[in-house]
C-alpha angles and dihedrals in degrees: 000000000000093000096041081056098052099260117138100224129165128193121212109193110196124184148033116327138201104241098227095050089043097053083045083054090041084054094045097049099041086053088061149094105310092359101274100311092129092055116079117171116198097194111214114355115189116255092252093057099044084088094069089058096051096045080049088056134097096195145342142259129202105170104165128134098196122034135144091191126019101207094157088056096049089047084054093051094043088051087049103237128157098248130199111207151198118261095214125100132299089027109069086050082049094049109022106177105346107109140356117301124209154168110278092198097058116059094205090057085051092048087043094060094038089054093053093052088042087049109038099065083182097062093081102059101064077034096055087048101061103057107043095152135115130244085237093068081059096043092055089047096066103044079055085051095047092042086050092045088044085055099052091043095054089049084059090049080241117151112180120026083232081076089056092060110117096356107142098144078083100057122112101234127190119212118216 
């Protein structure tokens, strides 16, 4: 929709894909505005280059519809972008009111939100203040996060968290 408008967008697409919904993607992107030429996927990057996307970056794009935690989205705010998301839950608790928010199934309601933050060259400066971290603060989190999970899983005598699928018989219920 950007492009169709005028607006000289590029995509960068970074990590591991599902081969039926990448060659989807492949067949869409190939279909649009200047065949394709505005797209680029990168497959897998290793975690200590992912920095260099995100300082090449003028903002940031967290489209899912499903996610637990949304790793990609902490990595955007810690890098400062102005950042476009997903309406859809955990992200709006994640990113509260640092960025756009919109619906991941209409495409209008995506390029909306993008043209606002392309527009408005004002947007990225109270966005860049709320989010001053570093993506190693997340990082550390979640080795504190695995070392606290290890711990309960050794006090279950549990070794591999495959032994923990459709155990419910471990869960700590509450009756009432």
């Amino acid at each position: 929709i950007l492009r169709q408008e005028g607006y000289p967008v590029e995509l960068d697409l970074i990590g591991p894909s599902y081969k039926p919904a990448y060659e989807k993607l492949n067949i869409s992107i190939q279909q649009s505005v200047q065949n394709g030429d505005w797209a680029h996927y990168h497959g897998n990057v290793p975690y200590a280059n992912l920095t260099e996307f995100y300082a090449a970056a003028d903002l940031g794009i967290f489209a899912s519809s499903c996610e637990n935690m949304p790793i990609t989205l902490i990595e955007a705010m810690a890098s400062e972008l102005p950042i476009a998301c997903s309406n859809r839950g955990p992200m709006p608790e994640v990113l509260k009111d640092g960025g756009l928010f919109f619906d991941p199934e209409e495409p209008s309601s995506i390029s909306d939100a993008l043209k606002i933050l392309i527009d408005d060259p004002s947007l990225p400066d109270p966005v860049r203040q709320r989010f001053t971290g570093q993506p190693e603060h997340v990082v550390n989190y979640f080795f504190f996060v695995a070392e606290e999970v290890r711990e309960l899983m050794a006090e279950m005598g549990i070794r591999k968290f495959d032994d923990l699928i459709g155990r419910a018989d471990l869960l700590d219920t509450k009756t009432g």
